[in-house]
N, C-alpha and C positions, 0 to 999 in steps of 0.2 A: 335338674339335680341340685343338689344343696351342698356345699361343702364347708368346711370349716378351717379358715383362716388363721395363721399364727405369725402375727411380724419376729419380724428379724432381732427386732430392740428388746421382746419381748422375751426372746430365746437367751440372749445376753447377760439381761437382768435376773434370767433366773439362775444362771450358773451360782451363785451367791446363798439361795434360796437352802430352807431347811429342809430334809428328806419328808416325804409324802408318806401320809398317814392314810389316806384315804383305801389304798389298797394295799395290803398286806397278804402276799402268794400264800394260799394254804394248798392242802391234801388233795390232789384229785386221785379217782381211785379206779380209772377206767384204765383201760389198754387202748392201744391204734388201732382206729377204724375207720376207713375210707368211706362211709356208708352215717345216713341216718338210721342209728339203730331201733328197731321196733321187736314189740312193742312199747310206745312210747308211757314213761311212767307219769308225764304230764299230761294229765286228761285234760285239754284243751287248746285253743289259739296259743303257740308258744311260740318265744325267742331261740331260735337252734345254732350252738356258735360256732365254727368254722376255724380252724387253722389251717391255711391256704399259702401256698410255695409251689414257685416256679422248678424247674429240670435243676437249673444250675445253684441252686439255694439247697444247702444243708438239713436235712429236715431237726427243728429245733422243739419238738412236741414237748420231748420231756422238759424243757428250758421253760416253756410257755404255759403248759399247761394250770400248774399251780398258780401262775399269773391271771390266767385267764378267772379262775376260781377265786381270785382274792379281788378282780373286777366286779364280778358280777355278787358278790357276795355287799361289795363298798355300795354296788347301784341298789342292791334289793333296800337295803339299811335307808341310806339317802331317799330312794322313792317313798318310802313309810313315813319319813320323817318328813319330806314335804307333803305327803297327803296320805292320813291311816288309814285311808275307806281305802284303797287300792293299791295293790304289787303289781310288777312285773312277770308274766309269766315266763319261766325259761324250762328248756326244753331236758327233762333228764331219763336216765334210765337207772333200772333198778340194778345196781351197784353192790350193794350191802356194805356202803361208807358208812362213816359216823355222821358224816355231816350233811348236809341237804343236797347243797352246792357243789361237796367233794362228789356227787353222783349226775354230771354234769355231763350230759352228752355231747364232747366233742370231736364234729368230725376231719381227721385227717386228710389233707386233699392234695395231692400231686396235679398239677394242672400240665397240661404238655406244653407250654409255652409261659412267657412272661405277660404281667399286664400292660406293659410299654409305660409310655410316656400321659400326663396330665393331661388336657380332660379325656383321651379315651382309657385309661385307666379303667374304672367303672363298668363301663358298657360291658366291655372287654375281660372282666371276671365277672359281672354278673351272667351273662350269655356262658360262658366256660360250665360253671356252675350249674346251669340250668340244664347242659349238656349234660352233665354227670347225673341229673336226676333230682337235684334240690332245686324243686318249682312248684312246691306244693303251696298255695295258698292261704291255708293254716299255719302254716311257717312267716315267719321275718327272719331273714339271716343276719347274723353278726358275725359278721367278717374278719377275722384278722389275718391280713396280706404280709408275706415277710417273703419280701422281694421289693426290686429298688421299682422306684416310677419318679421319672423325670419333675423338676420341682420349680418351679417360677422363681427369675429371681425379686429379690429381695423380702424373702418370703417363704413358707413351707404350707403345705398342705397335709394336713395332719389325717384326716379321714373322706368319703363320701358317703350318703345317705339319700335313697328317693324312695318313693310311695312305689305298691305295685304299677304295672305297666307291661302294656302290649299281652297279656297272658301271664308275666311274670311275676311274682312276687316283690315283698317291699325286703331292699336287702343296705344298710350299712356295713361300709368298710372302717376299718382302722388299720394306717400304715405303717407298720413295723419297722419301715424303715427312715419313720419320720421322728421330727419331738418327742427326741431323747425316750422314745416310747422303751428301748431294752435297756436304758441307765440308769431310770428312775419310776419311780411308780406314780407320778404325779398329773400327769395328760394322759395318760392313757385312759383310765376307766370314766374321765369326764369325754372324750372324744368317743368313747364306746356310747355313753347314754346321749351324748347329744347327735349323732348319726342316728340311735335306733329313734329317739324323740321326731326328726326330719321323716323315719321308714315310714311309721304310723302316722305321717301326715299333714307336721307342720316345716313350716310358716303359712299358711292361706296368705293373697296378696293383700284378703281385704282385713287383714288384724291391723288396727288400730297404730301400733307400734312395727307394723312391717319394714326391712329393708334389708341391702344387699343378699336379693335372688335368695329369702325362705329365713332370714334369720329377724331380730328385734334389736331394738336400737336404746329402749329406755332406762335399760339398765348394765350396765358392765359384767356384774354377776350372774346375770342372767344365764340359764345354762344354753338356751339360743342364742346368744350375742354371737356375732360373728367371728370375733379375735378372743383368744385363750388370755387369760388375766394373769396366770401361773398358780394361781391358787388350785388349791387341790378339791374333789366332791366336793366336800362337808359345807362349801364356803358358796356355793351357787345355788343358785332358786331355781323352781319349776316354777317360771309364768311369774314373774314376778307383782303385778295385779291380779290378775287372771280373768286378764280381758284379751289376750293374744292366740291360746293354741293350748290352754289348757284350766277346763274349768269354765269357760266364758259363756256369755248367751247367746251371743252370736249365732246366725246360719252357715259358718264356714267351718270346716271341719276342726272337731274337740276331742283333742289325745283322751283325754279324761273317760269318754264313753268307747275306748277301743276296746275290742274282744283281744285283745292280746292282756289286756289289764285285769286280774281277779278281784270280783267286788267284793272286799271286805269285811262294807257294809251291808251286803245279801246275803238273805235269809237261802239262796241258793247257793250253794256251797260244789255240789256234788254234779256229776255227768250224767242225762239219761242213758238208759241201757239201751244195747246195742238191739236194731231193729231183729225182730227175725220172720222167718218165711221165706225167706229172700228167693224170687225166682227168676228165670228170661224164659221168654216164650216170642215164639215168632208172631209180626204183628200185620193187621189185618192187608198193609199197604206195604211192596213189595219194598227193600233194602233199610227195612227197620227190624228192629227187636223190642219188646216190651221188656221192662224190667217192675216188679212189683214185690210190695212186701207189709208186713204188721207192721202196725204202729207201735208207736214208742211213747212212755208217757215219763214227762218233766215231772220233778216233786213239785216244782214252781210254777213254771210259766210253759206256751209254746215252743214247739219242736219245728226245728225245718229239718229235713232230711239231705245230704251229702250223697251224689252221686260220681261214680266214677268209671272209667271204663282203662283198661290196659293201664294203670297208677296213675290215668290222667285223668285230674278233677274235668266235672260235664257238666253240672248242674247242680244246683240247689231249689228244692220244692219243698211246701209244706203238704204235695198229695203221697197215695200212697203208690203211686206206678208214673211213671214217666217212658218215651218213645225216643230211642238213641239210634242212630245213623249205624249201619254195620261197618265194622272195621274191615279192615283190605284181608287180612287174615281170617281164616275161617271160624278160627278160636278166638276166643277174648275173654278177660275175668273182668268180673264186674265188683264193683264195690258200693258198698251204703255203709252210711253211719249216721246216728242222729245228732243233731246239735241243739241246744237251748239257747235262749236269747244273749247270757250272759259272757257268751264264746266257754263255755261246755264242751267235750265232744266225746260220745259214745267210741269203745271200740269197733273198727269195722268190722264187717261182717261179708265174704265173700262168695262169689260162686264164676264154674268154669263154664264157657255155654258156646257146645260146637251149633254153627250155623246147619241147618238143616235135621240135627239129632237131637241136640238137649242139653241138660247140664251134666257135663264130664269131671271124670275124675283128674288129675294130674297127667295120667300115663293117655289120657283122650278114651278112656271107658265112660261108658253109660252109664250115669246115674240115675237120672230121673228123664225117661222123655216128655220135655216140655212142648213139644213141632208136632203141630197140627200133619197130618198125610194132607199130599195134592189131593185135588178135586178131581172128580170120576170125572174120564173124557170118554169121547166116542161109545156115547151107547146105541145099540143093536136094538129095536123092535123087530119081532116075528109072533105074527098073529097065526095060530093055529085053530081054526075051531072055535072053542068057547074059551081058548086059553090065550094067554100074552105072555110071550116068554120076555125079558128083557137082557139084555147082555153087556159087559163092558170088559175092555181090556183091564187086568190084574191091576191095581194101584202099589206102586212102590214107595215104602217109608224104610229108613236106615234105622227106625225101633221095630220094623216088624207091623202087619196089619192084624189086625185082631179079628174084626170082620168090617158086613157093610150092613148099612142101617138104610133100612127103605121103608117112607113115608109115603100109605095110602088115606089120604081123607084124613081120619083123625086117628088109625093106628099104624103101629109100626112093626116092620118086619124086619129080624137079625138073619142074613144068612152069610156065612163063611166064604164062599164061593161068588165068583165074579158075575153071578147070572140069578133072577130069579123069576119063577113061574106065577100069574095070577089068571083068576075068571076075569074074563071079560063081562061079565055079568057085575061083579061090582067095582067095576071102574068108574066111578062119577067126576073124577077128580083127576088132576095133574097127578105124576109120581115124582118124590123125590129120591136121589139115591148120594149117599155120602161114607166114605170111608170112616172107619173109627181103627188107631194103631191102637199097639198095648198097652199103652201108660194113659190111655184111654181119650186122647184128642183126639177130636170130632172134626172130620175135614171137609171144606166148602162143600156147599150143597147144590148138586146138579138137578138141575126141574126136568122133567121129560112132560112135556104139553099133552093135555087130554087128548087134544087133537091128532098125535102119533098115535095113541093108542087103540083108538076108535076106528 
């Protein structure tokens, strides 16, 4: 984990300091909502921010929020201004603000407990979070915790910030209840970008300029240095070379090519459309399901496809069907969306898919059957004369059977009924016999040997 340090001498000297220009609270224009709301109006890898409070804390949304709005507005400005080819994405909904940022989806979060004390802190509301359902990998959270967390002396810890991990997401905090963050507007929206800078992925050990545990050491201003200078945004560098963690050529990882970042300078601007076709079908190898669909075509470049199963990401492919493990649950929804290279992301596209029937509706009705019927067991040979009767027990499918399909030599025979009559005369050949339901799956195919028949 990476954190960010503010001496003591540091806090002192700034009592003195002019007010902070860097963020200036504007409009937001949402309501309270415990929840990422969807659908989301940022089509892609976005930044989603969080107002997060313990039982015993006040909820201060309305206090915050326009704050939170005049952060991320001071970060978007500042990121342009240190590099035009690329923003910040952050995570909005459609609002009907005037302003971009006033349409800022933040969600309200009651956690049932405190984060405690420094270093578990972190752990300890990112796991919380992740219980409530913000673990989606397209996401980075940004954090703001307003609840006490124990504080080292001589010294504050202003925010935390790590890369995804263990399944989870990359998530920054900023502590609200640290560096005069509700006094002043002047550490906060710098402790916001330089935590989510840590989410997507720096310090690497091997940059050039690395130290103390993910931050750089070459410059002061730096917005990775480790201690807060008091200066406000306007006054800090992204990478001040840009041989550390953004921009460089290095093989360690470069904020610069993150799919959280919108290329500015791409001619791909735009999301590809949302895949469709989308279906589950039961697959050949018992406790999977197939999931399959159309492809999707980028204006730009290649498409990989997003899979999901019960809102839990599964996989990323660039085919068009992938083989997922069955949930404990007999029901499951499945999801696809496509993505482009540039972190794009189509809206998803869903379906409901009961194990052994098909794709259902909400209420568990039949939509489309997608399940193959079992395979014909136990058949009956009785040789009469010049005839072969054949016989099997009834096949049960929960879409209904349509008929049975039986394979002589090179033609085929439909009969509705579990039995069918042939001459012995032209039996040259094995027979086969297979169920077909109503939505017209073709179910394994049972051989009956020449040699029964003869």
């Amino acid at each position: 984990m990476r954190r960010l340090l503010v001496a003591a001498a540091v806090l002192a000297a700034l009592g003195a300091a002019p007010p902070a220009v860097a963020s200036t609270p504007a409009p937001w224009c949402g309501v309270p909502d415990s929840t990422d709301r969807l659908p989301d109006a940022t089509a892609g890898f976005a930044v989603h921010v969080l107002y997060v409070r313990p039982p015993d804390v006040a909820d201060r949304l309305s206090f915050w929020a326009p704050r939170f709005v005049g952060d991320v507005t001071a970060i978007d400005a500042w990121w342009r201004s240190q590099d035009p080819t690329r923003a910040l994405r952050f995570d909005l909904f459609s609002l009907g603000c005037a302003t971009t940022f006033g349409q800022l989806d933040i969600s309200n979060v009651l956690i049932p407990q405190g984060a405690g004390d420094l270093p578990e802190a972190f752990s300890t509301l990112r796991f919380l979070l992740a219980g409530r359902g913000f673990l989606q990998p397209e996401k980075t959270y940004l954090v703001y915790y307003d609840g006490p967390v124990g504080q080292p002396e001589g010294g504050e810890i202003c925010g935390a910030g790590d890369t995804p991990s263990a399944g989870l997401p990359g998530v920054a905090i900023v502590f609200l209840a640290a560096c005069e963050a509700d006094s002043g507007d002047t550490f906060r929206p710098v402790v916001a970008v330089h935590e989510l800078v840590h989410a997507l992925g720096a310090v690497a050990g091997a940059a050039p300029n690395h130290c103390q545990r993910g931050h750089v050491c070459d410059d002061p201003d730096d917005l990775l240095n480790a201690t807060l200078t008091g200066r406000e945004l306007e006054q800090h560098v992204l990478d001040r070379s840009r041989d550390d963690y953004y921009g460089h050529s290095g093989t360690w990882p470069n904020v610069r090519e993150s799919r959280f970042l919108e290329r500015l300078d791409s001619p791909d601007r735009t999301p590809p459309p949302a895949p469709t076709g989308l279906t589950a079908t039961d697959a050949a190898a018992p406790g999977l399901v197939r999931i399959s669909w159309r492809s999707s075509r980028d204006d730009i470049g290649p498409v990989t496809y997003r899979v999901y199963q019960d809102e839990r990401f599964v996989i990323a492919t660039t085919s068009l069907s992938t083989l997922l493990g069955i949930a404990e649950v007999d029901t499951s929804v499945y999801e696809v969306r496509a993505a482009d290279a540039v972190g794009h992301l189509s809206q998803p596209v869903a379906i409901r898919y009961r194990l052994g029937l098909g794709v259902v509706d909400p209420q568990g009705r039949l939509v489309r059957d997608t399940v193959r019927p079992p395979a014909v067991r136990g058949v009956i040979v009785r040789k009469t004369g010049r005839r072969v009767v054949l016989a099997w027990p009834a096949v049960f499918d929960l879409g209904g059977v349509r008929h049975y399909r039986v394979g002589i030599g090179g033609r085929t025979v439909v009969v509705t009924r579990p039995r069918v009559t042939l001459a012995s005369a032209g039996l040259r050949t094995s027979v086969s016999v297979a169920a077909v339901d109503r939505g017209g799956n073709v179910g394994p195919t049972t051989v009956v040997p020449l040699r029964r028949l003869r």
